[in-house]
ROFI-608247 format. One line per field, with one value per residue: residue number from 1; residue in three letters; chain; z, y, x of N, C-alpha, C in turn. Coordinates in steps of 0.05 Angstrom, whole numbers, padded with zeros to 5 digits, always signed. Last residue first. Layout:
N
nr <- [NUM / ...]
rest <- [Ala / ...]
kette <- [A / ...]
n.Z <- [Z / ...]
n.Y <- [Y / ...]
n.X <- [X / ...]
ca.Z <- [Z / ...]
ca.Y <- [Y / ...]
ca.X <- [X / ...]
c.Z <- [Z / ...]
c.Y <- [Y / ...]
c.X <- [X / ...]
//
This chain:
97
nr <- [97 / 96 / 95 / 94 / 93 / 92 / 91 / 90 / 89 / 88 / 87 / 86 / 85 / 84 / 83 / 82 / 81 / 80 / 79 / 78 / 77 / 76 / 75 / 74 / 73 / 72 / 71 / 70 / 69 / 68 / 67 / 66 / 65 / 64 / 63 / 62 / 61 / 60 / 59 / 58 / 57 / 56 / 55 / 54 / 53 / 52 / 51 / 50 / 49 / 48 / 47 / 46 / 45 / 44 / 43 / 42 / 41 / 40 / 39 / 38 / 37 / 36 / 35 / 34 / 33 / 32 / 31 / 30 / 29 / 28 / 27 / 26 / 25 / 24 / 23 / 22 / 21 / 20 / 19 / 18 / 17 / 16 / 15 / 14 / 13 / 12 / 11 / 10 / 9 / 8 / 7 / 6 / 5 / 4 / 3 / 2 / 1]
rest <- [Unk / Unk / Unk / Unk / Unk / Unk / Unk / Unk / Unk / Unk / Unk / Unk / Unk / Unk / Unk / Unk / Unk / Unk / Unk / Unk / Unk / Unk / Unk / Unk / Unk / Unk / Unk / Unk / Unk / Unk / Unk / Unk / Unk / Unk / Unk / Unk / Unk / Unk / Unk / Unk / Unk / Unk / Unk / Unk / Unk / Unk / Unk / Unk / Unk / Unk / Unk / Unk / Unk / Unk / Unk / Unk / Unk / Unk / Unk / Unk / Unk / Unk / Unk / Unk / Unk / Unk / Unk / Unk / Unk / Unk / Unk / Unk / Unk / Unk / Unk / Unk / Unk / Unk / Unk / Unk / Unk / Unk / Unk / Unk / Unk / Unk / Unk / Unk / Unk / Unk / Unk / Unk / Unk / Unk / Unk / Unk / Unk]
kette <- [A / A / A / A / A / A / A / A / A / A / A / A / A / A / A / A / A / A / A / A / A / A / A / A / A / A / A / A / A / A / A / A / A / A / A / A / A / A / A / A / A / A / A / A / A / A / A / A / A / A / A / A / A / A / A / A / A / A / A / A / A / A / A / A / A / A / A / A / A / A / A / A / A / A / A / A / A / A / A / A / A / A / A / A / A / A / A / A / A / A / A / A / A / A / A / A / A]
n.Z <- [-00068 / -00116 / -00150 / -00219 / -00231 / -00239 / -00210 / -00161 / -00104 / -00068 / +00003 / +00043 / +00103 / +00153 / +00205 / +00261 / +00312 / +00355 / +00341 / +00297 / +00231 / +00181 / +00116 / +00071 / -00005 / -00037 / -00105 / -00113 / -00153 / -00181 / -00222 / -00254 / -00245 / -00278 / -00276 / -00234 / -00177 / -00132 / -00053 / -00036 / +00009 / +00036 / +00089 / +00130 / +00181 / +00233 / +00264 / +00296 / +00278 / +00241 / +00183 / +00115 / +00077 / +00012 / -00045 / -00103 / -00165 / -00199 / -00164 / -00094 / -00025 / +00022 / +00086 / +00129 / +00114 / +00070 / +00044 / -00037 / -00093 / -00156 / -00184 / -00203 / -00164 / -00108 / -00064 / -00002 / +00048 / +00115 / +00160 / +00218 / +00275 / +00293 / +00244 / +00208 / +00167 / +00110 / +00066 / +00012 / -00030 / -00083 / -00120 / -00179 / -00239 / -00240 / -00189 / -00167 / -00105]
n.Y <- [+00155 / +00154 / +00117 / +00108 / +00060 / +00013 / -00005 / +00049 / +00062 / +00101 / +00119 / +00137 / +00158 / +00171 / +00206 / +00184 / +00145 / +00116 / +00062 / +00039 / +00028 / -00026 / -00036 / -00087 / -00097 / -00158 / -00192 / -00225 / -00264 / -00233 / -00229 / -00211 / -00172 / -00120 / -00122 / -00139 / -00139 / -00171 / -00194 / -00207 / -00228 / -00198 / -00176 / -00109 / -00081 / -00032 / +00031 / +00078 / +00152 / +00174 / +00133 / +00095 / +00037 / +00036 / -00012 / -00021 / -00056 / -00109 / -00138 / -00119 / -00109 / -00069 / -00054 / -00051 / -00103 / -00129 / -00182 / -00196 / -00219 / -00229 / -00208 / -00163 / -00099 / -00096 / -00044 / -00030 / -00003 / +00022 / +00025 / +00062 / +00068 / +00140 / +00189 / +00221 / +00214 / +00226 / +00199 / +00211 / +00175 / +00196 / +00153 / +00145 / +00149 / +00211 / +00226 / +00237 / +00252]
n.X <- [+00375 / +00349 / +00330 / +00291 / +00253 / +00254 / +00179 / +00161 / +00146 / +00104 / +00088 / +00046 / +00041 / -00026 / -00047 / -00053 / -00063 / -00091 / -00108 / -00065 / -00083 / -00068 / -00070 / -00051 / -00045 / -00071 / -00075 / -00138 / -00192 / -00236 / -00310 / -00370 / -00412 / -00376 / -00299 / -00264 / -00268 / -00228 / -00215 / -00146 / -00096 / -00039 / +00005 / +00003 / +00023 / +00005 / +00037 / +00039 / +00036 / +00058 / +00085 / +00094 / +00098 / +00130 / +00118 / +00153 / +00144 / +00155 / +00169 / +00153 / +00136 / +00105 / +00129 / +00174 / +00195 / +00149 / +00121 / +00129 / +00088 / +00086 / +00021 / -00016 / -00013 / -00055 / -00090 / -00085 / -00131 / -00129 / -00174 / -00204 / -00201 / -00213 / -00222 / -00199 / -00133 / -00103 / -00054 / -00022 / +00027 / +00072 / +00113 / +00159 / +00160 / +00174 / +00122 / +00054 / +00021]
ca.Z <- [-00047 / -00108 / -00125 / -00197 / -00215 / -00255 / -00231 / -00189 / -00124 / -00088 / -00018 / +00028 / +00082 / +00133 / +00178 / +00248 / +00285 / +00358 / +00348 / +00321 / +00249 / +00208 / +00138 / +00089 / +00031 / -00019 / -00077 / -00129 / -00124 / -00195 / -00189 / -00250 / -00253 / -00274 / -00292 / -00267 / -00191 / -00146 / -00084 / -00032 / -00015 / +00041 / +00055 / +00127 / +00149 / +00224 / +00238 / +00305 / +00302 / +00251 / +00197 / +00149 / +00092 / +00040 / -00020 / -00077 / -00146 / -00207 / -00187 / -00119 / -00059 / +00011 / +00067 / +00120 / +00137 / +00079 / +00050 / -00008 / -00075 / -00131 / -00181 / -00200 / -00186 / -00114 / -00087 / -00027 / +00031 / +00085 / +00150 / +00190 / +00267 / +00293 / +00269 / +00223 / +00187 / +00137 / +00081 / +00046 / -00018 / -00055 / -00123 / -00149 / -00224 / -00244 / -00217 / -00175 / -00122]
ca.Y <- [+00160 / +00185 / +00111 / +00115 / +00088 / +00020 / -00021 / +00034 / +00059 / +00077 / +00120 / +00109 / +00167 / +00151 / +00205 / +00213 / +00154 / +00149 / +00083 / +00051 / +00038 / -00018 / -00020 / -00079 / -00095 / -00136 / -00191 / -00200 / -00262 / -00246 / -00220 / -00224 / -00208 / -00137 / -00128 / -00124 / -00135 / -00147 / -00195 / -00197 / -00232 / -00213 / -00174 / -00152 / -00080 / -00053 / +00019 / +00057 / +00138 / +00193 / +00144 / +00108 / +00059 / +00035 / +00004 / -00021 / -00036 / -00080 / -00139 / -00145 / -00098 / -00096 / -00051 / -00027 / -00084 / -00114 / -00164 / -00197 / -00200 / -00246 / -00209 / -00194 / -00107 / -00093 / -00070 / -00026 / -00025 / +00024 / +00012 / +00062 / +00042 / +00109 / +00177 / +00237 / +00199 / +00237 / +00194 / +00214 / +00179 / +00188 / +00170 / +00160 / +00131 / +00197 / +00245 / +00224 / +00265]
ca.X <- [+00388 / +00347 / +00329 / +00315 / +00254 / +00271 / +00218 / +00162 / +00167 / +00106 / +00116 / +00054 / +00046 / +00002 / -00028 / -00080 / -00056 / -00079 / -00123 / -00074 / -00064 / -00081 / -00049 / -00068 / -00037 / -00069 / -00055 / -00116 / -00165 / -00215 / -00290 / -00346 / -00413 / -00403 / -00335 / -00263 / -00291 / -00228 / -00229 / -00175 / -00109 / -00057 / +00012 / -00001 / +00023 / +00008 / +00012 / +00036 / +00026 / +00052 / +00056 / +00098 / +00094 / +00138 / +00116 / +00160 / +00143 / +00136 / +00196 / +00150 / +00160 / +00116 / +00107 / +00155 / +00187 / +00181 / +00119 / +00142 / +00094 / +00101 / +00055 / -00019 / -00016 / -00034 / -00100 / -00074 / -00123 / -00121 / -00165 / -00190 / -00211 / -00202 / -00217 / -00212 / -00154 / -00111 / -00083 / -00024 / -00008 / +00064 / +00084 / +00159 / +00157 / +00196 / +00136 / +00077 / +00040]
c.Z <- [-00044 / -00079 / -00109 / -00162 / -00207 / -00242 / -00242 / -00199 / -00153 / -00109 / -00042 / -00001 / +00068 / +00106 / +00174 / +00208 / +00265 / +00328 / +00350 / +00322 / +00270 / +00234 / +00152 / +00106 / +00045 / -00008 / -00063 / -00099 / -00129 / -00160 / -00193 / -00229 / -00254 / -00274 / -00280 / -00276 / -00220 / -00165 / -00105 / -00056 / -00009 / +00008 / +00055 / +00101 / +00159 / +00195 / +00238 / +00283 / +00298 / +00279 / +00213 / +00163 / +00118 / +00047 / +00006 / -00066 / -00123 / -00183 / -00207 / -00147 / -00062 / -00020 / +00059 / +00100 / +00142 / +00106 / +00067 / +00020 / -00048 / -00109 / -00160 / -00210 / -00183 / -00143 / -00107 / -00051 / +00010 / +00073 / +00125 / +00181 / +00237 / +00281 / +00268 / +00256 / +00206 / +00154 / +00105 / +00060 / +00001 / -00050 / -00087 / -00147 / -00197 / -00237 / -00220 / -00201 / -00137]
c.Y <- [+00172 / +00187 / +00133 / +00128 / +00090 / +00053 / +00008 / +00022 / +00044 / +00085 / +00091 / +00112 / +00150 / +00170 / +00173 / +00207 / +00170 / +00168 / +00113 / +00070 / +00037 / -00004 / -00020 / -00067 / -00073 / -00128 / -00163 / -00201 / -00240 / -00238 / -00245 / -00217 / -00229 / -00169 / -00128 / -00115 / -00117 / -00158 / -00166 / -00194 / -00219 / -00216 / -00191 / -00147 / -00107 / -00065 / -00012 / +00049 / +00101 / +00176 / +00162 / +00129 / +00076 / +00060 / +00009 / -00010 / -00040 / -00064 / -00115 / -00133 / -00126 / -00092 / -00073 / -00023 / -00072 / -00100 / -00151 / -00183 / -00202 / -00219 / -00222 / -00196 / -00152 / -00107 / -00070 / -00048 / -00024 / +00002 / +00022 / +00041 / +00041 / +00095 / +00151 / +00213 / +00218 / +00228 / +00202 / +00214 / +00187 / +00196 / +00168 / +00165 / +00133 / +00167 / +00222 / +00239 / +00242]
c.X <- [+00424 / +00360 / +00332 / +00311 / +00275 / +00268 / +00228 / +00184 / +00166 / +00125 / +00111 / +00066 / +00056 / +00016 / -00021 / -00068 / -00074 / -00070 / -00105 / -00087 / -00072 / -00075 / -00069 / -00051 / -00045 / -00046 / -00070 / -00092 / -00143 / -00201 / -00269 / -00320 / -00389 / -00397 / -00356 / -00287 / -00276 / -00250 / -00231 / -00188 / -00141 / -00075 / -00021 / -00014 / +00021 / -00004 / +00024 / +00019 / +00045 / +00046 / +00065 / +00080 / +00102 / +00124 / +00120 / +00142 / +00149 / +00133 / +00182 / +00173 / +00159 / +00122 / +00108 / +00131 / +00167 / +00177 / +00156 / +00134 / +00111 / +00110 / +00066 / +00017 / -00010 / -00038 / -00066 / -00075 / -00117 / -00113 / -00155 / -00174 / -00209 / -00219 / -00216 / -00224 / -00165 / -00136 / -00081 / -00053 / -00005 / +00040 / +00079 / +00125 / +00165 / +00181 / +00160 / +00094 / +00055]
//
């Protein structure tokens, strides 16, 4: 769902060992608590079970024949976790708190 620069993902896991990997735009990223937020967005995840976030680097394929270092972030839930739900904030989205 996105509306206002607000967008949320929910991934339903049919079973363990799932990995979610968020290809992030090319930016000075932080990771956060709950995710990780650069000066183009915020994400914050959450789950249903036990997840571990780690900010990281991974390869992206613009083209044929060609592949460029991009930021990641990586969610790894516990085996018991069935849900994530990964809240993306966008600059200047009002905050709605």
């Amino acid at each position: 769902m996105l509306r206002q620069g607000l967008g949320t993902v929910i991934d339903r896991l049919d079973r363990p060992g799932a990995v979610v990997r968020w290809r992030l735009a090319p930016a000075l990223w932080r990771q956060t608590g709950t995710g990780a937020a650069s000066s183009l967005a915020c994400l914050t995840v959450r789950a249903d079970g036990e997840v571990a976030t780690a900010l990281g680097h991974g390869w992206e394929a613009p083209r044929y024949g060609r592949r460029r270092l991009i930021p990641l972030l990586e969610i790894r839930p516990a085996p018991d976790t069935r849900t994530i739900i990964t809240a993306v904030r966008f600059a200047g989205a009002a905050s709605g708190d």
